[in-house]
N, C-alpha and C positions, 0 to 999 in steps of 0.2 A: 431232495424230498423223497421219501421212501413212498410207495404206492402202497394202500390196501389191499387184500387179496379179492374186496367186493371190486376193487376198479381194474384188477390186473384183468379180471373177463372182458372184460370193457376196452380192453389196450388194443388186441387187434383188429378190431371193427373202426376204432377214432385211428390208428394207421392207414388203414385201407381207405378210411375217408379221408385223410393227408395226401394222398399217394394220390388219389382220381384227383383233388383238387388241384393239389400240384402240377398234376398232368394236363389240366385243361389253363390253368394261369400259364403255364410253358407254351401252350397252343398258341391261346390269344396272343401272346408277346409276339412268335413268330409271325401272326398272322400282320400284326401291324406293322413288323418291319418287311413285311411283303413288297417290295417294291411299284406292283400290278393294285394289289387289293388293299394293301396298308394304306392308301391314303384317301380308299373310298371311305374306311374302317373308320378312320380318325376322323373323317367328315361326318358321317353316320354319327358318328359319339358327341360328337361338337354340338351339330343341329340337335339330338337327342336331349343335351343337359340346357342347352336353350330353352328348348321347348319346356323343360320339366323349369325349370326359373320364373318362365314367364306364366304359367299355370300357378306356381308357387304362392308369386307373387299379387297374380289376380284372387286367388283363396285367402291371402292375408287380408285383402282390403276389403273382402267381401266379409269377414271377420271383423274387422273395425267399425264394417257401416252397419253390421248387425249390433255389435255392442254400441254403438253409438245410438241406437234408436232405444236400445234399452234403457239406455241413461237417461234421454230423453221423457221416456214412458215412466219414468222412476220419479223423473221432477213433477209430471203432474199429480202424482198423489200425494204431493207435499201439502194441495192445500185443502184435502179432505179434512173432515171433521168427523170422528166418527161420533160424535155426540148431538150431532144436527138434527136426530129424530126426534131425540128424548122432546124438544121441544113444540113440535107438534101436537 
């Protein structure tokens, strides 16, 4: 795919942002196979995606019982009348 000459300015900034990323995903990897620190690392990441699960999970249900009181609130005005004045 041929580049534009508006993205060719753009080419060496999204490289150099390649290049730092690359650099710090090379980091991490060695850092996990650290022998010393890699397995504090993997423990940190482990508990870390736990936590974020069971957070997750408590915001979904807090979602459900929220929409569930709406549905609820929806049924009572089923048996409104809105003609009930005129009769007055």
């Amino acid at each position: 795919m041929a580049s534009t000459p508006e993205s060719a300015h753009y080419r060496p900034i999204a490289d150099a942002l390649e290049d730092a990323v690359a650099k710090k995903i090379d980091r991490i990897a060695q850092m996990l196979n650290c022998p010393v620190k890699g397995e504090e690392l993997r423990r940190a990441v482990t508990e870390s995606r736990k936590e974020f699960l069971l957070a997750k999970q408590a915001e979904e249900a807090l979602e459900e019982d929220v929409l569930d009181e709406e549905e609820f609130e929806d049924d009572e005005d089923d048996d409104y009348d809105e003609f009930d004045w005129t009769t007055e």
